[in-house]
C-alpha positions in Angstrom: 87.4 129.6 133.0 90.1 132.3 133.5 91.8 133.2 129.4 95.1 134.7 129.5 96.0 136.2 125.9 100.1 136.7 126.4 100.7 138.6 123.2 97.2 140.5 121.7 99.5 143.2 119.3 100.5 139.8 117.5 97.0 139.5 116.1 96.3 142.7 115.2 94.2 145.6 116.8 92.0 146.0 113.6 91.1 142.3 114.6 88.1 141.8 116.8 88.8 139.0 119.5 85.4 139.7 121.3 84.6 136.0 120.7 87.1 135.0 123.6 84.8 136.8 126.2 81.7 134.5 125.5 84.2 131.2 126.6 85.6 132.5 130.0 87.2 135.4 132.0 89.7 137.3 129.8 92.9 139.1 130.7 94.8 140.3 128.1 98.0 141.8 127.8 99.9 143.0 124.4 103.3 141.8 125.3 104.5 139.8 127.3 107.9 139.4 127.8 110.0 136.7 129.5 109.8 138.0 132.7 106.2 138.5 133.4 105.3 135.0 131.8 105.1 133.0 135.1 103.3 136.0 137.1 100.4 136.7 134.6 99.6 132.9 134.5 99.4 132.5 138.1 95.5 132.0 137.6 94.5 131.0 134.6 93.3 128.1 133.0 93.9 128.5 129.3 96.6 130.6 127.8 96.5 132.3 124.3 100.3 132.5 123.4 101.6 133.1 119.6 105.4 133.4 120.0 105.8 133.9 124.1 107.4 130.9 125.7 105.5 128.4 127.9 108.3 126.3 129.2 108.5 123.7 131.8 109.3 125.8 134.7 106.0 128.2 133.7 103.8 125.2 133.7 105.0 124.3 137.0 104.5 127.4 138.2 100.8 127.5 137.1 97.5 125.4 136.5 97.0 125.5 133.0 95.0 123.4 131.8 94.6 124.3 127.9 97.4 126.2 126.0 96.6 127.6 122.9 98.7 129.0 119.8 97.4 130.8 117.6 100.4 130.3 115.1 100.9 127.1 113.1 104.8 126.4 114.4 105.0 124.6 118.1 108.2 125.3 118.7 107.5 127.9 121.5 105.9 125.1 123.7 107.6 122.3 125.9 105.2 119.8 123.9 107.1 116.4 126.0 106.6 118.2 129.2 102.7 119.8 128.7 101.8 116.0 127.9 103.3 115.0 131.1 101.4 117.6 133.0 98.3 116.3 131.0 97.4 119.8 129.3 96.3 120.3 126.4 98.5 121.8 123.2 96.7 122.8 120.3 97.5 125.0 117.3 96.5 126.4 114.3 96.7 125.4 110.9 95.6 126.1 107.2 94.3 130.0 107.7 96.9 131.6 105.8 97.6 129.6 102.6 95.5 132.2 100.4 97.6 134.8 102.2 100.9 133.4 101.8 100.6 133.1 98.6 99.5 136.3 97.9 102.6 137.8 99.4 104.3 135.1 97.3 103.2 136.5 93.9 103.5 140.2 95.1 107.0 139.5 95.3 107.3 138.1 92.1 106.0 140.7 90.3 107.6 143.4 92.3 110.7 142.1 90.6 109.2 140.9 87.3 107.3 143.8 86.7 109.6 146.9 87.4 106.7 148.9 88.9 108.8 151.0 91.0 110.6 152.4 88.8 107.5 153.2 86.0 105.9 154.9 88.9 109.3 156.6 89.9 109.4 157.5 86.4 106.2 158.8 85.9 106.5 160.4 89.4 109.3 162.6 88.5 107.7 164.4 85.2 109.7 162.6 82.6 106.7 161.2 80.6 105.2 164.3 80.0 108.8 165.1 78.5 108.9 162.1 76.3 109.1 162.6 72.2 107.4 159.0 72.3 104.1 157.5 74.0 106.3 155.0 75.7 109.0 154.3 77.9 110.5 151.2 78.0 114.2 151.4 79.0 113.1 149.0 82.0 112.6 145.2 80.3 109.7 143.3 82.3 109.0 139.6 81.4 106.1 137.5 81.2 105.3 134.5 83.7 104.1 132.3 80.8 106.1 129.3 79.8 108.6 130.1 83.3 109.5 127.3 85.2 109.0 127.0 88.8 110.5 125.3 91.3 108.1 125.4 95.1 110.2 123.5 97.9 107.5 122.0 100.8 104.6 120.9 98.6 102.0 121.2 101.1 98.3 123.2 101.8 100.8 126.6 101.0 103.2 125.0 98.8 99.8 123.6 97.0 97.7 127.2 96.8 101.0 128.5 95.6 101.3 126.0 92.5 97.7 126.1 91.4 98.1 129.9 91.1 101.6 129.5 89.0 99.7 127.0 86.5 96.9 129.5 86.1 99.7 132.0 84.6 100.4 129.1 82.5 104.2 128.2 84.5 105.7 125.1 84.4 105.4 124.0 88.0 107.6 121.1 89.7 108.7 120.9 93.5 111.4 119.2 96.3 109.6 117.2 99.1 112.3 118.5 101.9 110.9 115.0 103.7 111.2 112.2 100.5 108.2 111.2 101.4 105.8 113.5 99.8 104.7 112.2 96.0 101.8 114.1 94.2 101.1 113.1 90.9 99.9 116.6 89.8 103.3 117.5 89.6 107.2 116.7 88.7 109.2 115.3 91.7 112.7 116.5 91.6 116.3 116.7 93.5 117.2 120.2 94.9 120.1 121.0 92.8 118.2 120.0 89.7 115.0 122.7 90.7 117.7 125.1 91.6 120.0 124.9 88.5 116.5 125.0 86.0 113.8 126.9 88.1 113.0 130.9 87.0 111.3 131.6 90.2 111.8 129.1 93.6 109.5 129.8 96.4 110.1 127.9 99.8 107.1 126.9 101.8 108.4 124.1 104.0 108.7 123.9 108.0 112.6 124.4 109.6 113.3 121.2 110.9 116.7 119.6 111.4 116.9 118.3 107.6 115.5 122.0 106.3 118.0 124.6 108.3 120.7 125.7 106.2 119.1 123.9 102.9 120.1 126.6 101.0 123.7 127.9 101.2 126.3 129.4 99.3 127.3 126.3 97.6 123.9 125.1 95.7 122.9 128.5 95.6 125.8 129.1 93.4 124.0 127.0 91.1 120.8 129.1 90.7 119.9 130.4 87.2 121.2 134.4 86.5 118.1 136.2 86.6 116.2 134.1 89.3 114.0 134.9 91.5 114.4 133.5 95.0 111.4 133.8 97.8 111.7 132.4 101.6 108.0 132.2 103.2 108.5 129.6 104.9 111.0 130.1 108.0 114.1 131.9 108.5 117.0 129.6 109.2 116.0 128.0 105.8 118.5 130.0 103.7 121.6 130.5 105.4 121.5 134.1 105.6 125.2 134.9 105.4 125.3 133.1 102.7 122.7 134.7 100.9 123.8 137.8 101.3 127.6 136.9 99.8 125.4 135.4 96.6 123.3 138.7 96.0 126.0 140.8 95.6 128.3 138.0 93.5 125.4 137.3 91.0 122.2 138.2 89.8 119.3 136.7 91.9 116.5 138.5 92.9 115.3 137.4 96.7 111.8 138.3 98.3 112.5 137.3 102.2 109.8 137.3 104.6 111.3 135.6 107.4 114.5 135.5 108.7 116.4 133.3 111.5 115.7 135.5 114.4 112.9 137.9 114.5 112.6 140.8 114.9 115.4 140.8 112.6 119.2 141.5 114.5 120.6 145.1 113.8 124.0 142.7 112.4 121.7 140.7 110.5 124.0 140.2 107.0 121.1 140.9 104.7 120.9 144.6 105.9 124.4 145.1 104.8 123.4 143.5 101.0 125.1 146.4 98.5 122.8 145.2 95.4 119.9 146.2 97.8 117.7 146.1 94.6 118.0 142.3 94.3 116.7 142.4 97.7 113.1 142.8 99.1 112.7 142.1 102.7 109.5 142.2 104.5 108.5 141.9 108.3 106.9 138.6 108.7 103.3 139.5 106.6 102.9 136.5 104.6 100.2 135.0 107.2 98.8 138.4 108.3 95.7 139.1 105.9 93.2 140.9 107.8 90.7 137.3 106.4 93.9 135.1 107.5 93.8 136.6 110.9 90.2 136.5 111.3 90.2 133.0 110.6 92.7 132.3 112.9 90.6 134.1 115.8 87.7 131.8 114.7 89.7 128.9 114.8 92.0 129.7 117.9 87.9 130.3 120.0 87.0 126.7 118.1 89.9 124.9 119.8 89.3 126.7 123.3 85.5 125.3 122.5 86.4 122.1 121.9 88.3 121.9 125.0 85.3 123.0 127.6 83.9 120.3 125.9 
């Protein structure tokens, strides 16, 4: 079998992917860009693809047999059209809850903790010119007793909650479906969890009901102090509108993803002024170097299963 790997640099090159040479022939290229899609699939029989497009018009022009993602999210496959042309879709799913929610937490206490500035501090000589054996001009808080708020309580939205309880945090969530009712924990309406919550962390798929959730009218609403993190896709938070709320009021926002990625040179949160309230990072929530081994394993199990 002839394995075409569309877009390796996505996985990592600290990442060994050796496992894909014991199931076939493999080509692989580190991007791939629209382009060159139909040409490098000319002759294979199972494609690897994270984020390149496999549209209708490159499955006709090929004989794929198996595609592959080795992402969670679908949305970069004609799903209705592969099941016509009888191939196989499969994904991958559950690797990078730990992962997520590590990020999650870094972000929290990046703003919680005022690290950057101690270090700063310390970094430019001022301790050493102290009269005290402290500084503390710079108030940090404690998680204990905060309340927060997780919107999409599922496998990330769940990792995320079990490590909020264990720093003792009041912990209750929105089910962006209305269908989703765990026990473990308070069901409640998105204005009520954005008017109450300390820290709101968003860990739910974009789907028609989930773009633009958040905008500038119920995000008016969040607490002064807040501390806002988007994990889950861009498109989530109206971006625009976020970035009008950062500089009106004090809420502090860890972003990880963002509507169109790479992020757009005009993208509004570049321009934010309180750039402070504002920690933006390039898509790493998923990208442990265990998430991404994982996600090799589990991407070779799928092509396995298929041979079958």
């Amino acid at each position: 079998m002839k394995i075409v790997i569309l877009d390796r640099a996505t996985l990592g090159f600290d990442i060994d992917i050796s496992v894909f040479e014991t199931l076939g022939e493999v080509k692989s290229y580190d991007i791939t860009k629209p382009n060159e899609t139909i040409e490098r699939l000319q002759d294979a029989d199972i494609v690897i693809t994270n984020k390149v497009v496999i549209s209708k018009e490159v499955m006709d022009s090929s004989n794929l047999k198996f595609i592959c993602i080795s992402a969670t999210g679908m949305n970069n496959v004609d799903l209705e059209y592969a099941k016509q042309k009888n191939i196989e879709v499969k994904n991958v799913a559950g690797y990078s809850s730990s992962s997520v929610v590590q990020v999650a937490f870094s972000m929290i206490f990046y703003f919680v903790q005022k690290l950057d500035y101690y270090k700063k501090y310390v970094d430019e000589g001022n301790w050493q010119k102290s009269q005290i054996f402290t500084h503390i001009d710079k108030p940090f808080f404690e998680l204990d007793g905060k309340k927060v708020g997780i919107i999409g309580l599922g496998d990330i939205g769940r990792n995320f909650a079990k490590k909020a309880e264990a720093f003792d945090c009041e912990v209750v969530y929105f089910s962006t479906s209305g269908k989703n009712s765990n026990s473990e924990y308070k069901r409640v309406e998105l204005d009520e969890l954005l008017k109450t919550c300390d820290i709101i962390s968003i860990h739910c798929p974009l789907t028609e009901n989930t773009k633009d959730l958040l905008n500038y009218e119920n995000m008016k609403n969040i607490k002064d102090g807040a501390i806002l993190l988007n994990l889950g896709r861009g498109g989530i938070i109206n971006e625009a509108d976020l970035a009008k709320i950062i500089d009106e009021k004090e809420i502090y926002c860890g972003i990880d993803v963002v509507a169109v990625e790479p992020i757009l040179e005009d993208n509004p949160l570049l321009k934010v002024k309180n750039k402070d309230r504002l920690l933006l990072t390039p898509h790493i929530g998923w990208a442990s170097i265990e998430a991404r081994n994982r996600l090799v394993k589990m991407v070779a199990k799928n092509i396995e299963e298929s041979l079958k």
